[in-house]
N, C-alpha and C positions, 0 to 999 in steps of 0.2 A: 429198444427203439433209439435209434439216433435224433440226437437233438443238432441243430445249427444254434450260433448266436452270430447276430452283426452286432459289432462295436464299430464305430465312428471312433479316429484319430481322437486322442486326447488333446488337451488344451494346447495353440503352438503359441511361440511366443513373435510379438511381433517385431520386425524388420524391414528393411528395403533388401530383398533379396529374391532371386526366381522361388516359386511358390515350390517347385516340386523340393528346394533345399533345407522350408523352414525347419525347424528343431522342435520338439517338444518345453512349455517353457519350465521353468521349475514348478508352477503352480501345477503345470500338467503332470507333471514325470511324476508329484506326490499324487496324485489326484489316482492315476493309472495305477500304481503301488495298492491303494489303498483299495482298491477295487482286486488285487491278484487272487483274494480267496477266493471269489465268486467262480472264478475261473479257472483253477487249479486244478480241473480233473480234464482240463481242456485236449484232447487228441491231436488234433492240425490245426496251426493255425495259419494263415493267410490275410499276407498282405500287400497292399499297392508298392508301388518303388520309392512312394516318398517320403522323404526322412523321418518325417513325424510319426507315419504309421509304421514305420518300420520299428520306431523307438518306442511307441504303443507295444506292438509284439511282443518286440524281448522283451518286455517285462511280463509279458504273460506264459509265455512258451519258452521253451530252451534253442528252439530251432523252427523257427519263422518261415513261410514256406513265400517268396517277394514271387509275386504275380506280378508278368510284363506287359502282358495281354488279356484284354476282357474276361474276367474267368466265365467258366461254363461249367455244363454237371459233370459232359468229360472230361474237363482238368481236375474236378473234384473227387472222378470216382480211379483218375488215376493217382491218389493220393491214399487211397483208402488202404487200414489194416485186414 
């Protein structure tokens, strides 16, 4: 059985900058680390465009799959092993 998991972007840190640029802050990038075992046997991962989830990602996965458009079950099941 396949499992899904949604993770919510890690902690960003804050800025005056466009929202899609913020960064993950350091409290986050430990936070996201510390959390990588839970996830480790993770298959696809998918993420929005923005910065913070992007840097979410890589630390979970080796290769991030950035969603540009609304995902759907068709983008998901064209991802599948």
């Amino acid at each position: 059985m396949k499992k899904i998991f949604l993770m919510r972007h890690s902690i960003p840190e804050k800025g005056d900058m466009p929202n899609e640029r913020i960064p993950l802050s350091e409290k986050g990038k430990a936070l996201v680390v510390s959390k990588r075992n839970i996830l480790s046997k993770v298959d696809r991962c998918f993420s929005s465009p923005y910065r913070r989830a992007i840097e979410t990602a890589e630390c979970i996965a080796d290769h991030p799959v950035i969603v540009e458009e609304p995902v759907s079950y068709t983008h998901l099941r064209a991802h599948e092993t």
